[in-house]
C-alpha positions in Angstrom: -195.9 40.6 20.9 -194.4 37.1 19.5 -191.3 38.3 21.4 -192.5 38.2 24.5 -194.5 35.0 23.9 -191.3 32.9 23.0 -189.8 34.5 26.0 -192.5 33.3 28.4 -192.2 29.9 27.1 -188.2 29.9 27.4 -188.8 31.0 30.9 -191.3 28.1 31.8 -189.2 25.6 30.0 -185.8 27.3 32.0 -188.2 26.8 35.3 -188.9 22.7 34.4 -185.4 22.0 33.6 -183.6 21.2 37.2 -186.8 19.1 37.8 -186.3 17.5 34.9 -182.6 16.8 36.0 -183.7 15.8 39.2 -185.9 13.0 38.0 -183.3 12.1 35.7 -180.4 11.7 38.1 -182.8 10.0 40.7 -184.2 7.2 37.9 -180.3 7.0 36.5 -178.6 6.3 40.1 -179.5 2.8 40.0 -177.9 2.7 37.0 -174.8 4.0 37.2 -174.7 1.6 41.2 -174.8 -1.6 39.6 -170.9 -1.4 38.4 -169.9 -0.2 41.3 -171.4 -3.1 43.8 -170.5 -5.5 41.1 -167.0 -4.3 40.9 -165.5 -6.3 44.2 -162.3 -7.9 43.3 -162.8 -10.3 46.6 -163.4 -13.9 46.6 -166.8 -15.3 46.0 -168.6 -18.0 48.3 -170.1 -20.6 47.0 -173.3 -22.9 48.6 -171.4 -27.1 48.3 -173.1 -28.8 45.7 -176.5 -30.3 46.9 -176.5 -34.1 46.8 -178.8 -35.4 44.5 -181.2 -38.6 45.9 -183.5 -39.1 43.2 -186.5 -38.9 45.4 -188.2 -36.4 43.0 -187.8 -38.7 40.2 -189.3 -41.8 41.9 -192.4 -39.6 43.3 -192.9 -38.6 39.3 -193.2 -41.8 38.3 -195.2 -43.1 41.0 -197.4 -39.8 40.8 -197.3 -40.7 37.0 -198.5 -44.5 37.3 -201.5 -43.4 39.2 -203.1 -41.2 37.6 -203.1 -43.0 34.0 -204.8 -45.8 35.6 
């Protein structure tokens, strides 16, 4: 009788392993994807530098002056 219970439960646990596998390859894809896209040996493009005015500072230190007062 114990023989046939631990062969039920090798046959359920048979059963969930390819849907175990499954879920593993599809949550592992991403994964293993991320060399691959990273992996271009072409050159890179780059935004030019942004010119910096200063506006931003002068508006915190107005914004700043006016609201200690």
């Amino acid at each position: 009788m114990k023989k046939a219970t631990t062969m039920k439960k090798a046959a359920a646990i048979l059963r969930l392993l390819p849907r175990a596998a499954l879920i593993l390859a599809l949550l592992a894809a991403p994964v293993f994807a991320v060399p691959a896209v990273r992996g271009s040996a072409g050159p890179t493009i780059e935004a030019p530098a942004q010119k910096n005015s200063g506006a931003g500072f002068v508006l915190l230190l107005s914004l700043q002056r006016t609201s200690g007062t």
